[in-house]
N, C-alpha and C positions, 0 to 999 in steps of 0.2 A: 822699657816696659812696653808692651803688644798686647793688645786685647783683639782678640775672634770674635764675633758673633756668626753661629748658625741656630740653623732648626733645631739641634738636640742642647744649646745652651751655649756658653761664654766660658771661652778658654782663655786665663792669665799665662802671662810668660813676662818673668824679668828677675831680678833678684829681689830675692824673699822680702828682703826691707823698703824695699821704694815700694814692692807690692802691698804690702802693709801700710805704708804709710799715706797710697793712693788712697785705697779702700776706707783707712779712718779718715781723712778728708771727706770722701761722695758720704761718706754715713755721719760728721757732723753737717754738711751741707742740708741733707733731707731732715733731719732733726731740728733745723733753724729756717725752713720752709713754711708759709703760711699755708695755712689749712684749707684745703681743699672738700666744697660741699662734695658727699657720696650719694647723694641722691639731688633730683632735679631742684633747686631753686626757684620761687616763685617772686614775684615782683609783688607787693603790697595793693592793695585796692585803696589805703589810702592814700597814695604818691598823688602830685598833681599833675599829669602829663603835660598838657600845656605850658608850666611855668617852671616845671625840676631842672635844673642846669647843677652840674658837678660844681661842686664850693672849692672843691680842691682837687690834685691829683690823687689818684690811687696808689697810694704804694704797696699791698698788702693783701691778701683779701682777708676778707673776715670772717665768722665761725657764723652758719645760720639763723636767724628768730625759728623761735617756733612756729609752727601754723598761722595763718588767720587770712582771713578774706581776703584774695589774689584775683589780679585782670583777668585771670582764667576762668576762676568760678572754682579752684581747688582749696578744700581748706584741709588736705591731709599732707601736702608737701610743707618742710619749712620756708621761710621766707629770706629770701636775700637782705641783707643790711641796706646794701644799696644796688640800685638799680643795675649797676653795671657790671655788678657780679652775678646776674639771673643766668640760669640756664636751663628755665624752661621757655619753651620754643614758642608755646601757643603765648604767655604773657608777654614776650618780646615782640609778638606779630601786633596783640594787641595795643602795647605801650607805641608802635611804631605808627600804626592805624589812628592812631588819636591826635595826630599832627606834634610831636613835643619838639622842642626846641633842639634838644642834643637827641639824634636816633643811635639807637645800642643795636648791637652786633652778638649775635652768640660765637666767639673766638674759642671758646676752650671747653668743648662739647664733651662734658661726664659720663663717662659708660652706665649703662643701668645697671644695679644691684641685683646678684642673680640667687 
Protein backbone atom coordinates (compact mmCIF):
# COMPACT_ATOMS: atom_id res chain seq x y z
CA UNK A 1 0.00 0.00 0.00
CA UNK A 2 1.41 3.85 -0.88
CA UNK A 3 -0.13 6.78 0.05
CA UNK A 4 0.70 10.60 -1.83
CA UNK A 5 0.11 13.54 -0.28
CA UNK A 6 -0.01 16.92 -2.40
CA UNK A 7 -1.59 20.34 -2.80
CA UNK A 8 -4.61 18.86 -4.78
CA UNK A 9 -5.10 15.86 -2.03
CA UNK A 10 -4.22 12.11 -1.21
CA UNK A 11 -3.69 9.48 -3.61
CA UNK A 12 -4.14 5.57 -2.37
CA UNK A 13 -2.56 2.88 -4.28
CA UNK A 14 -2.47 -0.89 -3.23
CA UNK A 15 -4.87 -3.55 -3.34
CA UNK A 16 -8.47 -2.85 -2.81
CA UNK A 17 -8.48 -4.99 0.53
CA UNK A 18 -5.54 -3.93 2.59
CA UNK A 19 -6.79 -0.44 1.16
CA UNK A 20 -9.97 -1.02 2.94
CA UNK A 21 -8.86 -2.48 5.64
CA UNK A 22 -6.18 0.50 6.35
CA UNK A 23 -8.77 3.06 6.08
CA UNK A 24 -11.45 1.13 8.64
CA UNK A 25 -8.53 1.01 11.15
CA UNK A 26 -7.43 5.20 10.93
CA UNK A 27 -11.57 5.66 11.06
CA UNK A 28 -12.09 3.35 14.22
CA UNK A 29 -8.70 5.00 15.71
CA UNK A 30 -10.41 8.68 15.46
CA UNK A 31 -13.64 7.43 16.68
CA UNK A 32 -11.89 6.07 20.04
CA UNK A 33 -9.79 9.49 20.17
CA UNK A 34 -10.58 11.80 23.24
CA UNK A 35 -12.06 14.79 22.49
CA UNK A 36 -10.55 17.64 21.57
CA UNK A 37 -11.86 21.42 22.84
CA UNK A 38 -12.82 23.53 19.31
CA UNK A 39 -12.62 26.55 20.90
CA UNK A 40 -9.92 28.19 23.40
CA UNK A 41 -10.15 26.63 26.86
CA UNK A 42 -9.90 28.63 29.88
CA UNK A 43 -8.22 27.70 33.24
CA UNK A 44 -10.75 28.29 36.12
CA UNK A 45 -10.37 31.47 38.58
CA UNK A 46 -11.01 29.18 41.13
CA UNK A 47 -7.77 26.74 40.70
CA UNK A 48 -5.14 27.49 43.40
CA UNK A 49 -2.06 28.35 41.64
CA UNK A 50 0.34 28.25 44.32
CA UNK A 51 -0.57 24.80 45.60
CA UNK A 52 -2.38 22.88 42.22
CA UNK A 53 0.10 20.00 41.51
CA UNK A 54 -1.41 17.12 39.03
CA UNK A 55 -2.80 14.02 41.50
CA UNK A 56 -2.34 11.82 38.57
CA UNK A 57 -1.24 11.41 35.09
CA UNK A 58 -3.15 12.55 32.18
CA UNK A 59 -4.24 10.04 29.93
CA UNK A 60 -7.14 11.51 28.07
CA UNK A 61 -8.32 14.74 27.72
CA UNK A 62 -11.57 15.76 28.78
CA UNK A 63 -14.83 17.40 27.21
CA UNK A 64 -14.99 21.27 28.42
CA UNK A 65 -17.06 22.91 31.67
CA UNK A 66 -19.11 25.49 30.80
CA UNK A 67 -18.18 29.07 31.16
CA UNK A 68 -17.28 30.66 34.50
CA UNK A 69 -14.77 33.04 35.95
CA UNK A 70 -11.28 32.43 34.20
CA UNK A 71 -7.53 33.99 35.13
CA UNK A 72 -8.31 35.90 32.17
CA UNK A 73 -11.30 37.69 33.03
CA UNK A 74 -13.26 35.68 30.10
CA UNK A 75 -16.45 34.28 31.07
CA UNK A 76 -17.80 33.33 27.42
CA UNK A 77 -15.09 30.50 26.72
CA UNK A 78 -15.57 27.06 28.29
CA UNK A 79 -13.42 26.11 30.95
CA UNK A 80 -10.73 23.28 30.89
CA UNK A 81 -11.33 20.40 33.46
CA UNK A 82 -7.98 20.53 34.34
CA UNK A 83 -5.43 22.94 34.06
CA UNK A 84 -3.25 21.27 31.75
CA UNK A 85 -5.71 20.85 29.11
CA UNK A 86 -6.13 25.10 28.74
CA UNK A 87 -5.41 26.51 25.65
CA UNK A 88 -6.01 29.72 26.17
CA UNK A 89 -2.84 31.66 26.04
CA UNK A 90 -3.51 34.74 28.28
CA UNK A 91 -4.61 32.10 31.37
CA UNK A 92 -1.62 29.98 31.00
CA UNK A 93 0.59 33.41 31.02
CA UNK A 94 -1.46 34.25 33.91
CA UNK A 95 -1.44 30.61 35.89
CA UNK A 96 2.53 30.87 34.94
CA UNK A 97 2.83 34.61 36.48
CA UNK A 98 1.41 33.52 39.90
CA UNK A 99 4.47 31.31 40.69
CA UNK A 100 2.57 27.51 40.80
CA UNK A 101 4.36 24.69 41.50
CA UNK A 102 3.99 22.64 38.13
CA UNK A 103 4.16 25.59 35.23
CA UNK A 104 1.96 24.43 32.03
CA UNK A 105 2.90 24.68 28.41
CA UNK A 106 0.39 25.47 25.60
CA UNK A 107 1.64 21.98 23.33
CA UNK A 108 -1.36 21.54 21.22
CA UNK A 109 -2.59 25.05 20.01
CA UNK A 110 -6.39 24.70 18.56
CA UNK A 111 -7.11 26.61 15.33
CA UNK A 112 -9.89 29.18 15.86
CA UNK A 113 -13.37 28.44 14.82
CA UNK A 114 -14.00 30.34 11.64
Amino acid sequence: MAVWTGSNGIALHGPKQQLRDRLLQLAAFVDAAPPVPEAEACIAESVEVATWNPDQPLDRALAPLPPAPTLCGSGVRPVAPDPRLATCPECIDVFNGSSPRVSLSLCHPVPALS
